[in-house]
C-alpha positions as CSV (number, residue, x, y, z in Angstrom):
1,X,32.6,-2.5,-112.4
2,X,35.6,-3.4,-110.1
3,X,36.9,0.0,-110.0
4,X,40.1,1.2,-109.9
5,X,42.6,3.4,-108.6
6,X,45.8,5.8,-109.7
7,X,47.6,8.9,-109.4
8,X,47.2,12.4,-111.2
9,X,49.6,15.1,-110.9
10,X,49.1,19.0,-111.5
11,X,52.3,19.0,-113.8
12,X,51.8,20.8,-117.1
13,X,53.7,20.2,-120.6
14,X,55.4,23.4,-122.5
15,X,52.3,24.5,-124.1
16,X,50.8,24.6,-120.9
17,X,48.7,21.2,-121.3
18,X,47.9,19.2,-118.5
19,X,50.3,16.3,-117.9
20,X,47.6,14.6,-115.9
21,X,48.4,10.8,-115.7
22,X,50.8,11.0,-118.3
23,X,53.0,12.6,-116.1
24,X,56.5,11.0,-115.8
25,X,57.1,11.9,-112.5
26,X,54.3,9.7,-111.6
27,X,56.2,6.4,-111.8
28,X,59.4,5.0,-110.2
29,X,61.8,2.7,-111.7
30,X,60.4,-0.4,-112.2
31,X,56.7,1.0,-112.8
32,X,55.5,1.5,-109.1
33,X,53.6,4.7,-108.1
34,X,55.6,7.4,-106.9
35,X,55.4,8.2,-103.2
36,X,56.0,11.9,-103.4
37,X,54.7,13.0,-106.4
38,X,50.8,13.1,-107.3
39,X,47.4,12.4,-105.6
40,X,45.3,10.0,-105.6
41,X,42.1,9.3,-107.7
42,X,39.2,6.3,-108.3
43,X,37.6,5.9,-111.3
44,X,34.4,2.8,-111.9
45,X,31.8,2.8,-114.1
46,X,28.5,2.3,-112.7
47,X,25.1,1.0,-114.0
48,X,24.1,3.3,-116.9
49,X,21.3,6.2,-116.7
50,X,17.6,5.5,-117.5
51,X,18.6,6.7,-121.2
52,X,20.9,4.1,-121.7
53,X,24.3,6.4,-121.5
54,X,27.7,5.1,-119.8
55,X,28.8,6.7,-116.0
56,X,31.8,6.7,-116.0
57,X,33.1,8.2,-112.2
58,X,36.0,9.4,-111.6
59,X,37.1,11.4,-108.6
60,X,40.1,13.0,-106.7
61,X,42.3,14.0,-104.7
62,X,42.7,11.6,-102.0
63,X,45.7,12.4,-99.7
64,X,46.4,8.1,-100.0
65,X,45.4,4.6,-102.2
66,X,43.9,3.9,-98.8
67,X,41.6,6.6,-98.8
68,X,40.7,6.1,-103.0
69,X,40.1,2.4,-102.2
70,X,37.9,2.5,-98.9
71,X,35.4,5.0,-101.6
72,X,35.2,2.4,-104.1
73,X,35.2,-0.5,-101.4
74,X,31.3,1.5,-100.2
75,X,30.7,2.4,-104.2
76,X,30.8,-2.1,-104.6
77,X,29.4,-2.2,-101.6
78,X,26.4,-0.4,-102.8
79,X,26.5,-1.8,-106.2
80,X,25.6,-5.1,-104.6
81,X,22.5,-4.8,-103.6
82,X,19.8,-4.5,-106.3
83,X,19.3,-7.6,-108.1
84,X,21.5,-7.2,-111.7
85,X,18.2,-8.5,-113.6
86,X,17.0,-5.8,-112.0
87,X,17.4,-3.0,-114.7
88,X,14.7,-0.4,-112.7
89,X,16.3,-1.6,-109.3
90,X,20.3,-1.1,-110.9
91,X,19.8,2.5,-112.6
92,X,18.4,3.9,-109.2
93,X,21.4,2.7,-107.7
94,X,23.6,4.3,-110.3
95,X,21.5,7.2,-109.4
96,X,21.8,7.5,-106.0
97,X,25.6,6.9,-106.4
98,X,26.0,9.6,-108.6
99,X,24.0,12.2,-106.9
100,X,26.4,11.8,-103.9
101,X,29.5,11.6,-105.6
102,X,28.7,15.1,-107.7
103,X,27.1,16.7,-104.7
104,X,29.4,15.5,-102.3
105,X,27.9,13.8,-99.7
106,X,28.5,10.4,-98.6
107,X,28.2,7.3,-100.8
108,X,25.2,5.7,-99.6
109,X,25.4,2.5,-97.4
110,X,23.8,-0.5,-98.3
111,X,21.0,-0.4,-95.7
112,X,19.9,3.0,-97.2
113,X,20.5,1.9,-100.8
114,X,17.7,-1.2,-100.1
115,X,15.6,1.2,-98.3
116,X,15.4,3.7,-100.9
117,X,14.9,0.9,-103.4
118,X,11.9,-0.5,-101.3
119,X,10.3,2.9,-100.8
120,X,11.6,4.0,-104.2
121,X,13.1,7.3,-102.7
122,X,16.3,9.1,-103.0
123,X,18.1,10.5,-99.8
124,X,17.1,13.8,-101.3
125,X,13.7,13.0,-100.9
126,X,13.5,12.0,-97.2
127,X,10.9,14.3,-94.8
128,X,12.6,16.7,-92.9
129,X,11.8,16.4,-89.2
130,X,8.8,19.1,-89.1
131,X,6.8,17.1,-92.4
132,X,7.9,13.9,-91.0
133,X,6.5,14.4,-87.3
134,X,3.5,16.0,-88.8
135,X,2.6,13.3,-90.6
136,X,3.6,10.8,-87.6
137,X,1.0,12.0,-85.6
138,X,-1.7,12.5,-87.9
139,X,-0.9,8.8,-88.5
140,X,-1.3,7.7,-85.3
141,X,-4.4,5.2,-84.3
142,X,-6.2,4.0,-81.5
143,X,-4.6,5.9,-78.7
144,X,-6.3,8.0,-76.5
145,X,-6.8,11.7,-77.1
146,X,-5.1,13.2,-74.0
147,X,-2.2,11.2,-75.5
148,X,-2.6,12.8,-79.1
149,X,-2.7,16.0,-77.0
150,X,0.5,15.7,-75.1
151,X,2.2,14.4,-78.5
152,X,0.9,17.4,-80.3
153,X,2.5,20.1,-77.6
154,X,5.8,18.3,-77.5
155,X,5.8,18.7,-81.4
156,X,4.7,22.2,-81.8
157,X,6.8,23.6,-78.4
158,X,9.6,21.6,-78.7
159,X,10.3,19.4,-81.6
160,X,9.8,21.5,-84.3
161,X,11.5,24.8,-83.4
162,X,14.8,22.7,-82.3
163,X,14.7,20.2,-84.9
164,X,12.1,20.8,-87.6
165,X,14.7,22.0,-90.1
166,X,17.2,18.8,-90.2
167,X,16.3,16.3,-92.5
168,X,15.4,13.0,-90.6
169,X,18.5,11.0,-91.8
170,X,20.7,13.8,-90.6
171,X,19.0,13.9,-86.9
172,X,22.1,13.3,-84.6
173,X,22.5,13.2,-80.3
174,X,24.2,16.1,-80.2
175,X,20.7,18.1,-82.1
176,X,18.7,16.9,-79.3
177,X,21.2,17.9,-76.5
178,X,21.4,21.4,-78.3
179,X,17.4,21.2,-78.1
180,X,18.0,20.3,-74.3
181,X,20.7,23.2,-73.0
182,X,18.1,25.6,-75.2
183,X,15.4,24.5,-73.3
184,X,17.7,24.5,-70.0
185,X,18.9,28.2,-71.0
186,X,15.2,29.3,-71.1
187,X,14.1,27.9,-67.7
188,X,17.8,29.8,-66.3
189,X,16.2,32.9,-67.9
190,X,12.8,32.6,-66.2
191,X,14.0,31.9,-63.2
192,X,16.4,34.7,-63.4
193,X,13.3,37.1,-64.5
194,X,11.1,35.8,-61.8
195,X,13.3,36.5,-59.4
196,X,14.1,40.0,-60.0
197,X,13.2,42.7,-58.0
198,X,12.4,44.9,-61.1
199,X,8.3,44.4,-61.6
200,X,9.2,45.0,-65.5
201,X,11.5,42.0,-65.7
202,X,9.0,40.2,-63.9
203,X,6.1,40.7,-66.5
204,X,8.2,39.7,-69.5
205,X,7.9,36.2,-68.0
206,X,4.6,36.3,-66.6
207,X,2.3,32.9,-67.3
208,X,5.4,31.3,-69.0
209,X,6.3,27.7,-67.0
210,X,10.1,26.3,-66.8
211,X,10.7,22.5,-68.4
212,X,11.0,20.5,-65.0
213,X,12.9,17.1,-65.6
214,X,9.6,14.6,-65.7
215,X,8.6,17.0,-68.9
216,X,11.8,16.7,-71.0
217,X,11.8,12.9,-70.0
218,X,8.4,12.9,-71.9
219,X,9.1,15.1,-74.9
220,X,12.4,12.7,-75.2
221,X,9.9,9.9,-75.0
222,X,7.5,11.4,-77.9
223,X,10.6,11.6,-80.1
224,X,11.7,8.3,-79.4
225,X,8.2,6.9,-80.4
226,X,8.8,9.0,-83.8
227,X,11.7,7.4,-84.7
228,X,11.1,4.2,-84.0
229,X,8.3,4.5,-85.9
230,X,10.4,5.8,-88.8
231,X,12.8,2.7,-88.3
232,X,10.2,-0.1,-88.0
233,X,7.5,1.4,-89.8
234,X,8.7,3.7,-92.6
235,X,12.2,2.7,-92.8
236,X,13.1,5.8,-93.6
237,X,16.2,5.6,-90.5
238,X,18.1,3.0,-89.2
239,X,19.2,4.1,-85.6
240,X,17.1,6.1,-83.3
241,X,19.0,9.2,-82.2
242,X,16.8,9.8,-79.2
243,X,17.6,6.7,-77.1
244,X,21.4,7.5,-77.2
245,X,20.7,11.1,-75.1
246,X,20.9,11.1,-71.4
247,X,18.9,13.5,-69.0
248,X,19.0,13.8,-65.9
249,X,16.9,11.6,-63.1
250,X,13.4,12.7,-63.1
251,X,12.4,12.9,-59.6
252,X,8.5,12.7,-58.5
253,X,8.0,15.4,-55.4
254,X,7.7,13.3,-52.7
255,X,4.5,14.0,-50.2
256,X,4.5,16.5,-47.8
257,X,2.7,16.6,-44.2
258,X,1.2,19.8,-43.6
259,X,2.4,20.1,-39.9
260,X,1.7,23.1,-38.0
261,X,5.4,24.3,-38.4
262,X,4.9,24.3,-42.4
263,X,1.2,25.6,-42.3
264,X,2.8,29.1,-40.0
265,X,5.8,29.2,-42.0
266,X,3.3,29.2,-45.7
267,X,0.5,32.1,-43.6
268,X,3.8,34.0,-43.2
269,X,5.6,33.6,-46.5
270,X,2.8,32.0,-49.2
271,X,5.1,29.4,-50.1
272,X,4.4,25.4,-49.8
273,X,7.4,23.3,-48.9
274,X,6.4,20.8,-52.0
275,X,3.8,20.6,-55.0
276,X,2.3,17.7,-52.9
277,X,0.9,18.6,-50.2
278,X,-1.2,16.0,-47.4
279,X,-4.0,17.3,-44.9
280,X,-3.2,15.3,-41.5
281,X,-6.2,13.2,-41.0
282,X,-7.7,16.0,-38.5
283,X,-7.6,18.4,-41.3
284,X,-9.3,16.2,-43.3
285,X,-12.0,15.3,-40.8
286,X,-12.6,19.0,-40.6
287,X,-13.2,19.6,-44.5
288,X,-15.4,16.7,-44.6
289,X,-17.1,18.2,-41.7
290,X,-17.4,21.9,-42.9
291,X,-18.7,20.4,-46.3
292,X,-21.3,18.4,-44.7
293,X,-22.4,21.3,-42.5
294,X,-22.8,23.3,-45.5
295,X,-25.2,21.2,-47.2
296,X,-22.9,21.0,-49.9
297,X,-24.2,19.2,-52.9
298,X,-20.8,17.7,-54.1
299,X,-20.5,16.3,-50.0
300,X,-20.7,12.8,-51.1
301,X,-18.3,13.4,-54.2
302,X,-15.6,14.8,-51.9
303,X,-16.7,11.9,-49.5
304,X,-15.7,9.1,-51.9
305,X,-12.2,10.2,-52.7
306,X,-11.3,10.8,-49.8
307,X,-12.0,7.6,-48.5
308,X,-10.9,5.7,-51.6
309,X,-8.4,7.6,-53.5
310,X,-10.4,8.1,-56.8
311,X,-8.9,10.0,-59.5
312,X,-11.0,13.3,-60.0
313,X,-11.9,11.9,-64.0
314,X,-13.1,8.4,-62.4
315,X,-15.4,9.9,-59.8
316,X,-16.8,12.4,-62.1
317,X,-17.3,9.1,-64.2
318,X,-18.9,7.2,-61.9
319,X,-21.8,5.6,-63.3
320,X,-24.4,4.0,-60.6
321,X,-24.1,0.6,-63.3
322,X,-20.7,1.0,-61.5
323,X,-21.6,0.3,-58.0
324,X,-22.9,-2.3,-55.8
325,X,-23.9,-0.6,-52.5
326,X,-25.4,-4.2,-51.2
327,X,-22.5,-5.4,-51.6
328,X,-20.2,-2.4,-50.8
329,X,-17.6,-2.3,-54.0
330,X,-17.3,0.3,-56.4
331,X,-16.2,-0.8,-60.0
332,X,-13.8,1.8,-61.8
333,X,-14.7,1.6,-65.1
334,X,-15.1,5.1,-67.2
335,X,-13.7,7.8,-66.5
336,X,-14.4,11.8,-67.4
337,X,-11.5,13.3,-69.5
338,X,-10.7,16.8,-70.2
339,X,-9.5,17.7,-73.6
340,X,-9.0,21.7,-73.6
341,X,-12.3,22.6,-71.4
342,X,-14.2,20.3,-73.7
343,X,-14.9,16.8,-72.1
344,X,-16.1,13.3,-72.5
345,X,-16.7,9.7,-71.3
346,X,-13.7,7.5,-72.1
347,X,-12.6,4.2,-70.7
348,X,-9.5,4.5,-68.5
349,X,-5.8,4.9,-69.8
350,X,-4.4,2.1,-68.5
351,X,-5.7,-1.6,-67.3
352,X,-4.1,-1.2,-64.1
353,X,-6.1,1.9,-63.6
354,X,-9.5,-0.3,-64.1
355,X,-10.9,-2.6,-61.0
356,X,-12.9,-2.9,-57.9
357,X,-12.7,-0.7,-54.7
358,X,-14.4,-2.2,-51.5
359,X,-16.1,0.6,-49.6
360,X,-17.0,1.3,-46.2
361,X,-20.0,1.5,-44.1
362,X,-20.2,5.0,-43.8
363,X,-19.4,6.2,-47.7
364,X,-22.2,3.1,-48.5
365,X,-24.2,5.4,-46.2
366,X,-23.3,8.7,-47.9
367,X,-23.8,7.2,-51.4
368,X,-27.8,6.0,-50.2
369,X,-28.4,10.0,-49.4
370,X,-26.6,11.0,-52.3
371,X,-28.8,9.2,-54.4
372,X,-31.7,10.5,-52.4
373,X,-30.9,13.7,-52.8
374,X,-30.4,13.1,-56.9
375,X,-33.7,11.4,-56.7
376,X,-35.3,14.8,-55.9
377,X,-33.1,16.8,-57.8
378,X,-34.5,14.6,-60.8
379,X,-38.0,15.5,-59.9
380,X,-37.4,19.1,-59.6
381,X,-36.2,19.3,-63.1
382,X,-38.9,17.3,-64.9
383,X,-38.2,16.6,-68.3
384,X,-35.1,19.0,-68.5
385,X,-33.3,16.6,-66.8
386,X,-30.7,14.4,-68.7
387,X,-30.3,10.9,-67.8
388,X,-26.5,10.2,-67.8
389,X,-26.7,7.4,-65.5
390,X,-24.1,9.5,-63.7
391,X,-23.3,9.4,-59.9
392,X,-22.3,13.1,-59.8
393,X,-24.2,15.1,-61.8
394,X,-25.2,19.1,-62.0
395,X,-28.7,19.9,-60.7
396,X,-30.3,19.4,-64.1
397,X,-28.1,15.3,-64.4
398,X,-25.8,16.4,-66.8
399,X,-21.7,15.8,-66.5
400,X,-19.8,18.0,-63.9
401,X,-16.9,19.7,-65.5
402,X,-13.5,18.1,-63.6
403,X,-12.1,21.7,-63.7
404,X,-15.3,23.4,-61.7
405,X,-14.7,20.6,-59.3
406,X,-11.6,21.6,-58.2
407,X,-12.1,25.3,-58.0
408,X,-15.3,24.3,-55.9
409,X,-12.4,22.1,-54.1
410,X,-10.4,25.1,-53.0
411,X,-13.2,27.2,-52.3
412,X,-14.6,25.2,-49.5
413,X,-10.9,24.3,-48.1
414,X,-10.3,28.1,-47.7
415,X,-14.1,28.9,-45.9
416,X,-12.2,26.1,-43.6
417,X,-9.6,27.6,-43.1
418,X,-7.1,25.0,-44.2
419,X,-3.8,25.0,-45.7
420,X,-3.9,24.3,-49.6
421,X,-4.1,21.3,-51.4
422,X,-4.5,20.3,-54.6
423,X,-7.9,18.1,-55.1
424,X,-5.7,15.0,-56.5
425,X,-3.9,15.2,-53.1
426,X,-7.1,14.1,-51.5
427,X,-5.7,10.4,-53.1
428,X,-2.5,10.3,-51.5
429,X,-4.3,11.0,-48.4
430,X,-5.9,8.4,-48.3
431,X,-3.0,6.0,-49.3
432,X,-1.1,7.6,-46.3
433,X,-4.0,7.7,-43.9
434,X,-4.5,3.5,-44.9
435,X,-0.9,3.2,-43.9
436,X,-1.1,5.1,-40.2
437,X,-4.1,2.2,-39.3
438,X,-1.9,-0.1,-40.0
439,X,-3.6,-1.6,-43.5
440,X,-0.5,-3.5,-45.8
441,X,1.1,-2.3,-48.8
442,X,-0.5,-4.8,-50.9
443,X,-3.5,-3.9,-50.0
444,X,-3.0,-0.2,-50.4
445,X,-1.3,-0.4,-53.9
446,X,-4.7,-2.6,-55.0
447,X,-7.2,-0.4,-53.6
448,X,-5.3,2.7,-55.3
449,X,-4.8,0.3,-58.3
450,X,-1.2,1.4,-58.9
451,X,0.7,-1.1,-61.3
452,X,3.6,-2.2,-58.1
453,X,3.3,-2.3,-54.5
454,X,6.6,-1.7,-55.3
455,X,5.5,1.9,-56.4
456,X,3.4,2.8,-53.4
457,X,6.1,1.7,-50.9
458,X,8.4,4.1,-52.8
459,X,6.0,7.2,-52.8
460,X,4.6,6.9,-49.3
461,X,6.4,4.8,-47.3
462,X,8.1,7.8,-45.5
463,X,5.5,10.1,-45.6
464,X,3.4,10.6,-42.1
465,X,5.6,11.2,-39.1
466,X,3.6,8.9,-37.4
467,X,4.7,6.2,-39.0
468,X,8.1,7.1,-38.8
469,X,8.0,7.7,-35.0
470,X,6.5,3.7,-34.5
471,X,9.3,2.3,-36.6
472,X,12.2,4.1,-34.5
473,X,10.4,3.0,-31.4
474,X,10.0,-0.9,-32.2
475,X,13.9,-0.8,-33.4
476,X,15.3,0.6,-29.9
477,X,12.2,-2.0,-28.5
478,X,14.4,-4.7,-29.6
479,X,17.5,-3.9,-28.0
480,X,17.4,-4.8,-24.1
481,X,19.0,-2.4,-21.6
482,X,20.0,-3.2,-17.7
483,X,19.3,0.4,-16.8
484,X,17.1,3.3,-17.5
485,X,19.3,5.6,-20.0
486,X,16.7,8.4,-19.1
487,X,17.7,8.6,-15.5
488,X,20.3,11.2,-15.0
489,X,23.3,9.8,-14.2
């Protein structure tokens, strides 16, 4: 099964046969191939069908030997893989040979050759990238649902309608980047729409959301999850596409003081100089106040975050199990997720996320009439109250829903009067407000449990003017003068 190669020629005899290799044109003096006449062909037999018969292959034209020869040098290539003795193992190799070379496509490597053997697939067989990514997912275990969630919108948005159609083999870069100037043309066109002064343009893009950067980073990384899966699991692939496509830096918004330049320049326009927004710590004393005055029920819920940068699932989590008011820590353990508006009790994404938070005298205090107040709350409902061993808890002890949280959130910043917020943005308050009393990094990046002090120096460092202000001072501290520079001259 060597192979070999030679030259045909479209030359015909008097009758109007084909000369074909017979041609005398063909050969030289001497019996060496002629260099102007002919093209060139390969023929080999390969293993023989299921039925027993011979396949013999021949094809043609090749515009040199060079290019005949490097198609039988991947035909042996692929003939030396399956095991000779192997008579199941050899005829599905002749198959798969002979499928390409009468369709067309490429002969197929040796890598896809032992894949298909181990699987017992042809190429023709392979998922395409919708069947494949379906089943992916409803394949995946142990991870958490927000996760299956997130995977699931990436798919159906994204995935699918860009690359559902190519068959997973025939995935390239240049598919996803075609998926990622789509994706950029869409947000160009929203923004354009947005924008215009014609209200009718306006409402053909109304409640749809542009792809910012941190988004496409993620659908890139639900891909790349895919296919690695396909490589390491399935071995369906043997390079992953995805991590050979580069996007542009995603870039988190970095915290914004509301100063009272920003908060007159948002009354007189509506817009916020960044999504993340930071109360100065008198605007925060006056929404804890307000709420307190009110008699506010969710007081001590409000309370807490503020003073220890909960998450709004972990506070709504919050089991009393969880803390040790004796000995002022608070144990993050559970947290409240949101799946659609359905929710449930589920153990933090991350271990970083889990740990101990040491609390203050005053939120001890808070928490004690909290759980006074939910003492009598219990009593007024009798036996229609539920016991969910939750700190937070509607009148009647069941679960607060995270999303009437916020909108409760909003609704007592704005009876304050204060600029807007987001209810998360209550966390990097306090980060920032631990860094303006002068409390370290380290300590900062543990009490917020982030996985790097490295992290939280990033994101806040730079954040309260404050802080900015007492590091220019102690630099021009350390250089001496003679004279005051102040003095007119």
């Amino acid at each position: 099964m060597k192979g070999t190669t030679f030259k045909r020629c479209g030359c015909r005899d008097t009758t109007g046969r084909r000369l074909g290799q017979s041609c005398p044109q063909l050969r030289r003096a001497g019996g060496a191939w002629s260099r102007n006449h002919g093209n060139w062909h390969w023929q080999i037999e390969i293993p023989a069908r299921a039925d027993g018969t011979r396949r013999p292959l021949r094809q043609g034209p090749h515009q040199s030997q060079a290019d005949a020869e490097a198609v039988l040098d991947r035909i042996r290539a692929a003939l030396t893989v399956p095991d000779p003795t192997d008579t199941h193992a050899t005829t599905k190799t002749g198959d798969l040979i002979e499928t390409a070379v009468k369709t067309g496509a490429p002969i197929p490597t040796p890598d896809q050759i032992r894949r298909a053997l181990h699987l017992d697939i042809t190429p023709t067989e392979l998922p395409t990238m919708e069947t494949y990514l379906h089943s992916w997912l409803a394949g995946r275990k142990g991870i958490k649902q927000g996760t299956v969630r997130t995977y699931e919108a990436h798919i159906r948005l994204y995935l699918i309608p860009y690359l559902g159609h190519l068959r997973i083999d025939r995935l390239r870069p240049g598919h996803i980047d075609a998926m990622y100037d789509a994706i950029d043309e869409r947000n160009t066109t929203i923004d354009t729409l947005r924008a215009s002064p014609d209200p009718a343009k306006r409402d053909k893009v109304k409640g749809q959301r542009t792809v910012v950067p941190a988004t496409m980073h993620r659908i890139r990384a639900t891909l790349r999850k895919a296919l690695n899966d396909a490589i390491r699991r399935h071995r369906l692939i043997d390079i992953n596409p995805a991590t050979m496509i580069e996007l542009p830096r995603a870039r988190a918004p970095k915290p914004t003081i509301w100063t009272d330049q920003r908060i007159k320049t948002w009354r007189d326009t509506g817009k916020t100089p960044s999504r993340v927004m930071i109360w100065t710590p008198e605007h925060t004393g006056r929404f804890l106040d307000h709420t307190h005055d009110a008699g506010d029920r969710l007081y001590a819920l409000y309370h807490l975050v503020t003073f220890t940068g909960l998450r709004r699932g972990e506070a709504c989590g919050l089991h009393w199990d969880d803390l040790d008011l004796d000995n002022r820590t608070l144990t993050v353990r559970w947290q409240l997720v949101q799946h659609g508006w359905a929710t449930a009790i589920d153990t933090p994404k991350t271990a970083d996320s889990e740990g101990a938070v040491a609390l203050d005298v005053e939120t001890i205090a808070v928490l004690r009439a909290h759980r006074t107040r939910q003492h009598r709350e219990r009593l007024a409902a009798g036996e229609t109250w539920t016991k969910s061993g939750l700190v937070f808890t509607t009148p009647t002890g069941n679960p607060l829903h995270p999303a009437d949280i916020t909108d409760h959130f909003h609704h007592l910043a704005a009876q304050a009067g204060l600029p807007p917020i987001r209810l998360h943005d209550l966390r990097h308050g306090a980060a920032t407000m631990g860094l303006a009393a002068g409390v370290q990094m380290k300590v900062i990046s543990n009490r917020l449990r982030h996985s790097s002090p490295h992290f939280t120096a990033k994101y806040y460092g730079d954040v309260l003017p404050e802080l900015s202000h007492a590091a220019a001072e102690a630099t021009a501290a350390v250089v001496p003068r003679q004279r005051n520079t102040t003095r007119p001259a």
